[in-house]
Backbone atoms as SQL, in Angstrom:
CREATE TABLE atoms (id INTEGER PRIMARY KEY, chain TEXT, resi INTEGER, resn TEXT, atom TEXT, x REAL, y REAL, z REAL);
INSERT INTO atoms VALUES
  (1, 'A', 1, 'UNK', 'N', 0.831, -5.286, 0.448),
  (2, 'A', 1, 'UNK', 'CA', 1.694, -4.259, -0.074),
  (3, 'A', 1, 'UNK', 'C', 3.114, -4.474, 0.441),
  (4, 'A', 2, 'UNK', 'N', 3.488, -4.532, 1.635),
  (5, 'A', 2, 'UNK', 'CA', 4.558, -4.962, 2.424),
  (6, 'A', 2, 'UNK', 'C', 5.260, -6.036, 1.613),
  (7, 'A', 3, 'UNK', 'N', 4.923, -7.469, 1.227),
  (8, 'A', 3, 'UNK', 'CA', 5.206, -8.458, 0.565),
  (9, 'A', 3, 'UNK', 'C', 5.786, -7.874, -0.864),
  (10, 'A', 4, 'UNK', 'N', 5.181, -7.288, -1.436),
  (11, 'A', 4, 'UNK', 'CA', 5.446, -6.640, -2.842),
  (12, 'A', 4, 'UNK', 'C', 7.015, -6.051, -2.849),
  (13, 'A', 5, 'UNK', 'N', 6.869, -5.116, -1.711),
  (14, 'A', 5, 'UNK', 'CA', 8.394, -4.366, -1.641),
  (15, 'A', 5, 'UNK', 'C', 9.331, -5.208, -1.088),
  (16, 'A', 6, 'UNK', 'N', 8.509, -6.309, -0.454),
  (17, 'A', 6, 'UNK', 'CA', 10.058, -7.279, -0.147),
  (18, 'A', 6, 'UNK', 'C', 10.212, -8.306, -1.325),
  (19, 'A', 7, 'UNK', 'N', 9.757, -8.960, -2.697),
  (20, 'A', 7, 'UNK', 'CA', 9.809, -9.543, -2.916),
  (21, 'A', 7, 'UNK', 'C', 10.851, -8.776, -4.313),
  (22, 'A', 8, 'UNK', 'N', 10.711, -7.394, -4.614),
  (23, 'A', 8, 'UNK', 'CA', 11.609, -6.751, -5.225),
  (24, 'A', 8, 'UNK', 'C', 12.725, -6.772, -4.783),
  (25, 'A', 9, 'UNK', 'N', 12.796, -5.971, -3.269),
  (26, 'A', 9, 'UNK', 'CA', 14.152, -5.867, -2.565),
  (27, 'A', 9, 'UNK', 'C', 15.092, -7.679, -2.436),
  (28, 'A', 10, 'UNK', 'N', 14.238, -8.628, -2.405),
  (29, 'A', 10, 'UNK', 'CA', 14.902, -10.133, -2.424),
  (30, 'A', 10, 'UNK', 'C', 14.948, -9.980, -3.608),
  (31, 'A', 11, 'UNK', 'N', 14.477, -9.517, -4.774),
  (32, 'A', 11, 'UNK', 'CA', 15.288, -9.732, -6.249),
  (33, 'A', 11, 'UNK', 'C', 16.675, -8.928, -6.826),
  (34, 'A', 12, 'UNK', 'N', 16.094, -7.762, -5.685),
  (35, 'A', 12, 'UNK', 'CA', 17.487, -6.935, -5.950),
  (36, 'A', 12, 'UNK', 'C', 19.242, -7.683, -5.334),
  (37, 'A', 13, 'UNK', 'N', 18.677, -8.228, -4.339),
  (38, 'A', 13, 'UNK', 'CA', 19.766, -8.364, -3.685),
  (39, 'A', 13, 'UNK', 'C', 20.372, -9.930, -4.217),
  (40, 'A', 14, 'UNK', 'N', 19.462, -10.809, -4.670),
  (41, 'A', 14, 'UNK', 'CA', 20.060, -11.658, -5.179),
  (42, 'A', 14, 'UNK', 'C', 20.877, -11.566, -6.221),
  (43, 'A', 15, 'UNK', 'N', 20.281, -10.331, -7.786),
  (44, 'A', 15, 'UNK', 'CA', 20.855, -9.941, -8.518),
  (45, 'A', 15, 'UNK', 'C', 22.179, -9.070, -8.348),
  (46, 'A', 16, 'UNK', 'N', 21.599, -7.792, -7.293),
  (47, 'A', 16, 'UNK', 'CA', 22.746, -7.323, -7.520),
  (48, 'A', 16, 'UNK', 'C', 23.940, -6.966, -5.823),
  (49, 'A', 17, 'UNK', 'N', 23.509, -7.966, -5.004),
  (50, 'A', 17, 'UNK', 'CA', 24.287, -8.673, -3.778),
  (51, 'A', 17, 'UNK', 'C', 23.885, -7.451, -2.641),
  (52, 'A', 18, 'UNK', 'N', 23.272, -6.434, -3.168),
  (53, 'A', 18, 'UNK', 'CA', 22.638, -5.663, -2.263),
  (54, 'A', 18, 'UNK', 'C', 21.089, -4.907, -2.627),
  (55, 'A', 19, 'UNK', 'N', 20.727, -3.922, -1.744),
  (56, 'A', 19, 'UNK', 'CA', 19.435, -3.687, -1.747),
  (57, 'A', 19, 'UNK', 'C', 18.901, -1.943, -2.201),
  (58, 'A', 20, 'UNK', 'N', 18.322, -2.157, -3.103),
  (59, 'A', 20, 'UNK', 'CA', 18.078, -0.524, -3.048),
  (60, 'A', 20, 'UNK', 'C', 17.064, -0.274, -2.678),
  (61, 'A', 21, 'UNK', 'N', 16.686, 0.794, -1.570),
  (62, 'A', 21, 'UNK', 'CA', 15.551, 0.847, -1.030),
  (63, 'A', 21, 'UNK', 'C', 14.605, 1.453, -1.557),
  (64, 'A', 22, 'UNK', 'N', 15.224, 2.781, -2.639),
  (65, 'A', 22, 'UNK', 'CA', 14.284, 3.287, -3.922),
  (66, 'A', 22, 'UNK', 'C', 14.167, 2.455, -5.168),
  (67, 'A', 23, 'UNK', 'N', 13.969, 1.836, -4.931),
  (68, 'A', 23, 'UNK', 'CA', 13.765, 1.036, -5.973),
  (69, 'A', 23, 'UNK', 'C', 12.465, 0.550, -6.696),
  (70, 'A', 24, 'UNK', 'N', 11.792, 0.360, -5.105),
  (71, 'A', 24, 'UNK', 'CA', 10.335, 0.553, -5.434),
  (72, 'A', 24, 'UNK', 'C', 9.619, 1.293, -3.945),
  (73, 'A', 25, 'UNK', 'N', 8.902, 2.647, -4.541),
  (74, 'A', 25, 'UNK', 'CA', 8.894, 3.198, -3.373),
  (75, 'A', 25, 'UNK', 'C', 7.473, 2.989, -2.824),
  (76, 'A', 26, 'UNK', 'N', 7.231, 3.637, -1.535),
  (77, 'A', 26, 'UNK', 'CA', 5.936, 2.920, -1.288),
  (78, 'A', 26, 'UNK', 'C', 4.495, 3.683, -1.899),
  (79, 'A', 27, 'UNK', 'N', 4.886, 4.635, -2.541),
  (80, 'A', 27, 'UNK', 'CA', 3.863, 5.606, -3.238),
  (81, 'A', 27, 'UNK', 'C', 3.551, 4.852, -4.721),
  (82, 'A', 28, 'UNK', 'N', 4.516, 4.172, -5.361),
  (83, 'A', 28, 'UNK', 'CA', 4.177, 2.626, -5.899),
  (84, 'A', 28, 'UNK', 'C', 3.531, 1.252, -5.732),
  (85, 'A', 29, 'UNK', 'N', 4.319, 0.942, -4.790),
  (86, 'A', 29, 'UNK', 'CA', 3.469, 0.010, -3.834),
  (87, 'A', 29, 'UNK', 'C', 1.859, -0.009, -3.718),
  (88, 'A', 30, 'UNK', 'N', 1.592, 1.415, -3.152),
  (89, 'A', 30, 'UNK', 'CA', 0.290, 1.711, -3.142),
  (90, 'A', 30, 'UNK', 'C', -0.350, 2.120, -4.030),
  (91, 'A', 31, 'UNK', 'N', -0.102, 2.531, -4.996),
  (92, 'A', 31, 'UNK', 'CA', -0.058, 2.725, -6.677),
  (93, 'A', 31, 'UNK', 'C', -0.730, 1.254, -7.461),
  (94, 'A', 32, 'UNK', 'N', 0.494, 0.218, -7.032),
  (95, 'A', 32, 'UNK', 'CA', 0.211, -1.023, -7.490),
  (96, 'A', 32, 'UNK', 'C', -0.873, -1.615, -6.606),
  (97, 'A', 33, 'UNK', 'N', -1.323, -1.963, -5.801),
  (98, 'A', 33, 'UNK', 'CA', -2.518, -2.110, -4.934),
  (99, 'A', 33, 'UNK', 'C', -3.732, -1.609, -5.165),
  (100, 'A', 34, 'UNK', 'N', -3.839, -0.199, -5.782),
  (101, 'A', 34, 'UNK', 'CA', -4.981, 0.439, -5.854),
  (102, 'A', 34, 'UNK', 'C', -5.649, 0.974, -7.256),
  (103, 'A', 35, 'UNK', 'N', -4.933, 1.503, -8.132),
  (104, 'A', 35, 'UNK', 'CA', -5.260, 2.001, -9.565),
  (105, 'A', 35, 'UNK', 'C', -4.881, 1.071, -10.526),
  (106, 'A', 36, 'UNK', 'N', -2.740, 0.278, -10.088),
  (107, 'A', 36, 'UNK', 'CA', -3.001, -0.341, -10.655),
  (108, 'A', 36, 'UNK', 'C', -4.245, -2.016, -10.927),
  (109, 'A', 37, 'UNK', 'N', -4.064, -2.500, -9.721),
  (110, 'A', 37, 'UNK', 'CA', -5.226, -3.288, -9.413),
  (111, 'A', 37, 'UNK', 'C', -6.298, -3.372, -9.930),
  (112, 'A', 38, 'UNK', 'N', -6.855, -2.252, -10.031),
  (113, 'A', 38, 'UNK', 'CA', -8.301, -2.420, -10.963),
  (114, 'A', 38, 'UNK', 'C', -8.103, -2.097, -12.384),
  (115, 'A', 39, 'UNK', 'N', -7.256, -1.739, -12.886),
  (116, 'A', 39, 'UNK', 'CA', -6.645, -1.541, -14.221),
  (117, 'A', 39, 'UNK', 'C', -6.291, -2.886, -14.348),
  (118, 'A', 40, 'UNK', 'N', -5.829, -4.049, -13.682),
  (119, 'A', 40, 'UNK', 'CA', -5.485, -5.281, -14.075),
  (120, 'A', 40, 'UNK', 'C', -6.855, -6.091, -14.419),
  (121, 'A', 41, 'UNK', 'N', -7.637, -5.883, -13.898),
  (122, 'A', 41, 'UNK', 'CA', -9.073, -7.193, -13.639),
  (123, 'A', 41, 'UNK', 'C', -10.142, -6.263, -14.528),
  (124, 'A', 42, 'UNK', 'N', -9.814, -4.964, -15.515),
  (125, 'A', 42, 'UNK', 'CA', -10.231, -4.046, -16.519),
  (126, 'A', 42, 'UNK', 'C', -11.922, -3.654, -15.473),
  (127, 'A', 43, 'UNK', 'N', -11.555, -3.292, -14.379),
  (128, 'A', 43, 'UNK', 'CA', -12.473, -2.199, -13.721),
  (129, 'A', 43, 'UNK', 'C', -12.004, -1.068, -13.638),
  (130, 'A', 44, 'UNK', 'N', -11.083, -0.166, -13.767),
  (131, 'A', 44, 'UNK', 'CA', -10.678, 0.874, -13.424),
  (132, 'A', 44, 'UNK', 'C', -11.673, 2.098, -13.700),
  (133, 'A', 45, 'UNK', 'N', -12.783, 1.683, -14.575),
  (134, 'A', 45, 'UNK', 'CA', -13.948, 2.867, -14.623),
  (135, 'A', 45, 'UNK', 'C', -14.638, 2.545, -12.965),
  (136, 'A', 46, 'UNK', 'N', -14.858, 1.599, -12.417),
  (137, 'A', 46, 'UNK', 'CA', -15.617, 1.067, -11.323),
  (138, 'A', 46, 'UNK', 'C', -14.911, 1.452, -9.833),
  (139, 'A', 47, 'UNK', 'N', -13.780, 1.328, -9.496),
  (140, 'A', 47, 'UNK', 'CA', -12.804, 1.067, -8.422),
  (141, 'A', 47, 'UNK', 'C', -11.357, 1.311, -8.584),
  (142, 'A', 48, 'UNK', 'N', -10.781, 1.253, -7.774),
  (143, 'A', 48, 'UNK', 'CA', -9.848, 1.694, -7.865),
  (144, 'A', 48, 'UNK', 'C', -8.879, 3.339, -7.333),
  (145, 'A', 49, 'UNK', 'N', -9.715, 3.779, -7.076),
  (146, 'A', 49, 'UNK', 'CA', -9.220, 5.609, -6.811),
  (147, 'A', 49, 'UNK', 'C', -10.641, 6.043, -6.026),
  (148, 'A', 50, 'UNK', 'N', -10.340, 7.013, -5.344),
  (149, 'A', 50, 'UNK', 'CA', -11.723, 7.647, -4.691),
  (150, 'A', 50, 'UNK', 'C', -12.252, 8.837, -5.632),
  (151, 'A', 51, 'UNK', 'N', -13.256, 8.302, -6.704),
  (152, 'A', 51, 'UNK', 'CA', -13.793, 9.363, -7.770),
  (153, 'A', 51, 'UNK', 'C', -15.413, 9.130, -7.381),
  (154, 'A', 52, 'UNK', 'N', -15.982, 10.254, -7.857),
  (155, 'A', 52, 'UNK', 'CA', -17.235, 10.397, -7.997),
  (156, 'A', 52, 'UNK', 'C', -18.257, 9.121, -8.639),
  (157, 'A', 53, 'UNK', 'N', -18.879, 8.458, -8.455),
  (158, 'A', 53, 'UNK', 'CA', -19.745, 7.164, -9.096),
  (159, 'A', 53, 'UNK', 'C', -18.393, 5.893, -9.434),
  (160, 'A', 54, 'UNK', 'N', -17.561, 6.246, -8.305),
  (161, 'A', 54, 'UNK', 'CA', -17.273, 5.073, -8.475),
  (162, 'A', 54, 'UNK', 'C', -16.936, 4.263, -7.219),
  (163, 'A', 55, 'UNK', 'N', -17.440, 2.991, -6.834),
  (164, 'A', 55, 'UNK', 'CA', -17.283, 1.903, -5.537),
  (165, 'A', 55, 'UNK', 'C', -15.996, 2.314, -4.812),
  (166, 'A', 56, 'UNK', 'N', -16.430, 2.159, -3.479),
  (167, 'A', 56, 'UNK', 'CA', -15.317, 2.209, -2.542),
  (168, 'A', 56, 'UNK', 'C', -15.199, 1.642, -1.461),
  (169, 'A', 57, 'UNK', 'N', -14.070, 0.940, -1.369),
  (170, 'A', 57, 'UNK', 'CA', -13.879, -0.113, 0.137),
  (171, 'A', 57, 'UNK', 'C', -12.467, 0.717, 0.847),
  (172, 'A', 58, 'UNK', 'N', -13.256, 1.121, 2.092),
  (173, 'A', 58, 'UNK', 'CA', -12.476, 2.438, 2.800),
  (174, 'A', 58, 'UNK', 'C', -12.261, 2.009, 4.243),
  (175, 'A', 59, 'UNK', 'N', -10.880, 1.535, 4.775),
  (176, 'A', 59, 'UNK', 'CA', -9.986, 1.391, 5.868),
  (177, 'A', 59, 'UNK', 'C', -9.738, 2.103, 6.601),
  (178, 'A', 60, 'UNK', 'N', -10.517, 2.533, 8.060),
  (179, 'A', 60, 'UNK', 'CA', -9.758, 3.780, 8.935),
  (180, 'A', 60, 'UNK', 'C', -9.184, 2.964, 9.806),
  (181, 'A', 61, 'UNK', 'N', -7.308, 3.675, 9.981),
  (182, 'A', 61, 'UNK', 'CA', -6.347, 3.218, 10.171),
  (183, 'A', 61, 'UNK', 'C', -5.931, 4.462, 11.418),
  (184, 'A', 62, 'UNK', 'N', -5.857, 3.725, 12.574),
  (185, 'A', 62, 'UNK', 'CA', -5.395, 4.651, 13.745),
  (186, 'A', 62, 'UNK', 'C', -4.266, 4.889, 13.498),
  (187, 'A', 63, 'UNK', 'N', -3.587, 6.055, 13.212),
  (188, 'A', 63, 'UNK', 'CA', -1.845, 6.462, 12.767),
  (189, 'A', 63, 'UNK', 'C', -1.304, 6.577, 14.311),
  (190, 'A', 64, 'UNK', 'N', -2.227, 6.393, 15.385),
  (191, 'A', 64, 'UNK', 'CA', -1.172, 6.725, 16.274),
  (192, 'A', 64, 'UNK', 'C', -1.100, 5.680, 17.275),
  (193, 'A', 65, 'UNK', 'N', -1.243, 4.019, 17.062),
  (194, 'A', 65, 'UNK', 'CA', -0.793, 3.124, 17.260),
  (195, 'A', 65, 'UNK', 'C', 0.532, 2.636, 17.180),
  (196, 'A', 66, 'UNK', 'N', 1.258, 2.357, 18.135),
  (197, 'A', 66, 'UNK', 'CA', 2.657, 2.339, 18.463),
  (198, 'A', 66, 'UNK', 'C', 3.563, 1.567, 16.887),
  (199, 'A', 67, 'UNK', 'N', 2.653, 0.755, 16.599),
  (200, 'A', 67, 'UNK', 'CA', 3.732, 0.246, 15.410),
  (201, 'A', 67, 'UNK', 'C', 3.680, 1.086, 14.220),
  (202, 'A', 68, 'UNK', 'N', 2.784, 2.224, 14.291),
  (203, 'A', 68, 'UNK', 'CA', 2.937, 3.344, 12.854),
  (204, 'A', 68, 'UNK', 'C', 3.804, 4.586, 13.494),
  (205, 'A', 69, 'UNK', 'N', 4.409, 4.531, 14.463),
  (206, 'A', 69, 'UNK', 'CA', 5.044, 5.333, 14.922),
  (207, 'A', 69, 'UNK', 'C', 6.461, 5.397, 14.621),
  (208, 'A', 70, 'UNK', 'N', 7.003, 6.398, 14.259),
  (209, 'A', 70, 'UNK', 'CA', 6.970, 7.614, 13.879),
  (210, 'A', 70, 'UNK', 'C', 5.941, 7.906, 12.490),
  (211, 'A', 71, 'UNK', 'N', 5.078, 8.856, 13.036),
  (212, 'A', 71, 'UNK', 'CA', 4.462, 9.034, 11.158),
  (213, 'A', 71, 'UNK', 'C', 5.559, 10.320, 10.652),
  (214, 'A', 72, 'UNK', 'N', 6.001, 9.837, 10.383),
  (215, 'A', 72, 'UNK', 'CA', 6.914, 11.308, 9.435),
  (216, 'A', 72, 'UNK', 'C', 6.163, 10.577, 7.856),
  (217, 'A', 73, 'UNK', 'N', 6.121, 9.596, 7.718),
  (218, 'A', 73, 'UNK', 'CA', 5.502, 9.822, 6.130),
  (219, 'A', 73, 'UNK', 'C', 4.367, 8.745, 5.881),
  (220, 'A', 74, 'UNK', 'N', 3.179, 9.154, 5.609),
  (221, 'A', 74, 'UNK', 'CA', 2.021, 7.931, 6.101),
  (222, 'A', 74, 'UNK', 'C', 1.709, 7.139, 5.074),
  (223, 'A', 75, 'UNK', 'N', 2.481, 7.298, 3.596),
  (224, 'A', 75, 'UNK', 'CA', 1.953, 6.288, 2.805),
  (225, 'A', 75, 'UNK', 'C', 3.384, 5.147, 3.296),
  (226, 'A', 76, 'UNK', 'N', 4.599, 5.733, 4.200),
  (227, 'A', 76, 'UNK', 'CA', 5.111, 4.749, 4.106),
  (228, 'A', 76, 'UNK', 'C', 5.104, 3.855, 5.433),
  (229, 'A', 77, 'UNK', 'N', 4.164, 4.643, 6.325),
  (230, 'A', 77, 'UNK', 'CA', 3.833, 3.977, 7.400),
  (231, 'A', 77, 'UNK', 'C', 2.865, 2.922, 7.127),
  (232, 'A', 78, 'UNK', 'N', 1.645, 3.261, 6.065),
  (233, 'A', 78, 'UNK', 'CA', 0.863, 2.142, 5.489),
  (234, 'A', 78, 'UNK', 'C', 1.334, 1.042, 5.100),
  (235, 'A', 79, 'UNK', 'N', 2.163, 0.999, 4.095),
  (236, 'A', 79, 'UNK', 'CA', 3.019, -0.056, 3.190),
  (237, 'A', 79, 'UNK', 'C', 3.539, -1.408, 4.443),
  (238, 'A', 80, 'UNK', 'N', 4.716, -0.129, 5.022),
  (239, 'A', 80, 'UNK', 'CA', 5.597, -0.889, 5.666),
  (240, 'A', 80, 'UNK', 'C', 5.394, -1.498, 7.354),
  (241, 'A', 81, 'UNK', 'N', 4.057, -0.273, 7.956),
  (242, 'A', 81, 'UNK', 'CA', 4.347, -1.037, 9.593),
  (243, 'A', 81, 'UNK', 'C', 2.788, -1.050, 9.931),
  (244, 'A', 82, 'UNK', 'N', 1.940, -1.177, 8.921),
  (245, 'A', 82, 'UNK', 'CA', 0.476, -1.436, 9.211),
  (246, 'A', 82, 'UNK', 'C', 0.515, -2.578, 9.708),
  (247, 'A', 83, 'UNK', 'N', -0.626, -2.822, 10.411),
  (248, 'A', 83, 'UNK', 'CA', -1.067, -4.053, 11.197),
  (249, 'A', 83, 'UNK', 'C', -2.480, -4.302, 11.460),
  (250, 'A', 84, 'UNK', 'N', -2.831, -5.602, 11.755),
  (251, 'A', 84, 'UNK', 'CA', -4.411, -5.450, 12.220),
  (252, 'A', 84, 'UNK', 'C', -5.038, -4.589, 12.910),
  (253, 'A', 85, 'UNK', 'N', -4.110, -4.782, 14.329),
  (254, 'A', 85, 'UNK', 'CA', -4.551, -4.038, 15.514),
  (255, 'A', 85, 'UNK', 'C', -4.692, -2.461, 15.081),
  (256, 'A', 86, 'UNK', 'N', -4.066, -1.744, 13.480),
  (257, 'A', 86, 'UNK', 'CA', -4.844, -0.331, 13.546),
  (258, 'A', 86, 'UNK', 'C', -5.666, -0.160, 12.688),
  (259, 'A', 87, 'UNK', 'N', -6.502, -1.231, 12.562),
  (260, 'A', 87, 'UNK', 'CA', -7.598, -1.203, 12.024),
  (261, 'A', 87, 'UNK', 'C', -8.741, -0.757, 12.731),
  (262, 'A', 88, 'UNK', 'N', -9.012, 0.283, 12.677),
  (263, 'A', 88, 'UNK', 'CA', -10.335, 0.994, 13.984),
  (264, 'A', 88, 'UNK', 'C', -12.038, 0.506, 12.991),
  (265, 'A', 89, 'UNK', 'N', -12.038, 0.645, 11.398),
  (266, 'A', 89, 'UNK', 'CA', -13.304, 0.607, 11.012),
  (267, 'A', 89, 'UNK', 'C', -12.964, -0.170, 9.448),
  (268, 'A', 90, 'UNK', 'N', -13.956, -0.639, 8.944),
  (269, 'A', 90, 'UNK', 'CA', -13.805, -0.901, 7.340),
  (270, 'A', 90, 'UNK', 'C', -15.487, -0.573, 6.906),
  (271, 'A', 91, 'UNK', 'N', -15.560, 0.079, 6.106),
  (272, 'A', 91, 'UNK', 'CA', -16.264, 0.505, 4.820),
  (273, 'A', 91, 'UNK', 'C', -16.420, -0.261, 3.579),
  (274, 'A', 92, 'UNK', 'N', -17.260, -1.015, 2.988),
  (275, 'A', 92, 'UNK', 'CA', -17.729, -1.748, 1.745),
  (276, 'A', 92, 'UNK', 'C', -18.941, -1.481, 0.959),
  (277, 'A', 93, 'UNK', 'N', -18.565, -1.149, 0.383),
  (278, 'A', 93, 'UNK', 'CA', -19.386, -0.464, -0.955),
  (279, 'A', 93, 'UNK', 'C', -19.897, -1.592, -2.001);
């Protein structure tokens, strides 16, 4: 996800010599990773979103590991300062 928003922000800035940081926000980002994602590979009845009868591969993420710190906003702590080390569990369905 991280890669995604930098590979916009390097298109922005080549095009337009600087960077907009809304440009693509990380509630997109994660947007594009997750709903859109399985809407690409035509599972989106299967995966993709946490719905009723449908598969889920579920990440518990310690928020209070020094590199997600400050959480003032946690989808953009996900995107931008996740790391291995706050990976506490994974879930596969």
């Amino acid at each position: 996800m991280y890669l995604a928003s930098l590979i916009n922000k390097g298109r922005e800035a080549f095009t337009k010599g600087m960077t907009d940081p809304t440009a693509l926000p990380a509630e997109t980002i994660l947007k594009m990773a997750t709903i859109n994602g399985a809407e690409s590979v035509l599972w989106e009845n299967e995966i993709g979103s946490l719905e009723v009868r449908k598969k889920a591969d579920l990440v518990i993420v310690n928020p209070f590991s020094w590199s997600m710190l400050p959480l003032n906003d946690s989808i953009s702590s996900l995107v931008y300062c996740m790391r291995t080390e706050n990976i506490e569990s994974v879930m596969c369905n």
